[in-house]
C-alpha positions, 0 to 999 in steps of 0.5 A: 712271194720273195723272188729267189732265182734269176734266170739270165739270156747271154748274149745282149744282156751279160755279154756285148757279142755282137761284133765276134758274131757279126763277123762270122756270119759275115765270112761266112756269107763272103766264103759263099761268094755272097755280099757281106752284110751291114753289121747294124741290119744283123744285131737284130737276127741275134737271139734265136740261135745260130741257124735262125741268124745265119738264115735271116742273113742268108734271106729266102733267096739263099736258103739251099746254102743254110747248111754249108753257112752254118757250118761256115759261120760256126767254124769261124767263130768256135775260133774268134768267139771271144776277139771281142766279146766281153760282159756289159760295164756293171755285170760281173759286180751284179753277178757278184752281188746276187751271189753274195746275196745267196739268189740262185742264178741261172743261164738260159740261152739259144746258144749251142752249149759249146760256145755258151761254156766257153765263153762263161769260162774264157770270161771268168763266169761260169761260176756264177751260174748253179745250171745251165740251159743252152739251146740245144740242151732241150729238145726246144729252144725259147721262147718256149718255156721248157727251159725256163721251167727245167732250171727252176727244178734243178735250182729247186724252186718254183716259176712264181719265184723267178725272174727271166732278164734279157734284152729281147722280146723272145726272153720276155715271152718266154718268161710269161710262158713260164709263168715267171715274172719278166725284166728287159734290159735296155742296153742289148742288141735289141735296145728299147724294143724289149718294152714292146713285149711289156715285160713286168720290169724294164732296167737301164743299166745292170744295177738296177736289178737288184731293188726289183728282187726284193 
């Protein structure tokens, strides 16, 4: 059957957010006297929500200051979320095309929805996206599938007719749990890793999504 619906991730796969939340969690590390970490030893925590990146950050030996560092983390960067963040070269034209090509599109993301809806409006893309799920919508977060599942009823269709595209391992799973077909994106903070998760496509660059839906 003909794919209808394409559920994006956010951060690694529409939008390079890795610098404006590096550093947050970065300041929040030096305001609890502790040593600033290497940026690139960080993209890789990025994808399972706020506490789990602060966490990897903090490492087991730090663990008693997860809550104050969260609180750190996000209060630095509620302010300075959009510094430095902007969508990746060739996706508002992909966002523009499928919703000229009348795909239902939605966002799926471990992001609290706060700072997901901020972003979307502060980037000009909210009205791209027929329903949201961010990661404390639901009870759970990806990679369980529950989200998955929940957009596809608000967009009225079924899992089989949809496609989850992000740049994790965790976007892929979550897809199969879903039972929806899988894209990985290259370009993300993950890069090729995504592959590892043998999603059912694997994309170079924004533009080549759309063959793959047809």
């Amino acid at each position: 059957m003909r794919l209808s619906h394409v559920i994006f991730d956010l951060d690694g796969t529409l939008i390079d957010s890795k610098d404006d939340l590096v550093c947050a969690v970065n300041v929040a590390l030096r305001s609890l006297s502790l040593q600033a970490k290497n940026p690139a030893d960080l993209y890789g925590y990025i994808g399972r929500g706020a506490r789990a990146l602060v966490e990897k950050a903090l490492g087991p030996e730090n663990s008693h200051l997860i809550g104050e560092a969260v609180d750190l983390f996000l209060g630095h960067y509620r302010l300075h979320l959009l510094d430095r963040t902007r969508p990746y070269p060739g996706v508002v034209e992909l966002l523009a095309e499928l919703s000229r090509k009348q795909f239902r599109v939605s966002l799926l993301t471990n992001k609290p929805a706060d700072l997901t809806e901020k972003i979307l409006e502060g980037l000009g893309l909210r009205q791209r996206f027929a329903a949201v799920v961010a990661g404390d919508t639901l009870a759970k977060k990806k990679p369980d599938p529950s989200g998955a599942i929940h957009l596809c009823g608000v967009v009225g269709v079924q899992a089989h007719q949809s496609i989850v595209v992000g740049d994790s391992t965790i976007d892929v799973e979550t897809a199969k749990a879903a039972g929806a077909k899988s894209c990985g994106v290259t370009w993300g903070f993950g890069g090729a890793k995504v592959a590892e998760a043998h999603p059912d496509y694997l994309i170079d660059a924004p533009r080549e999504l759309l063959p793959l839906l047809f």
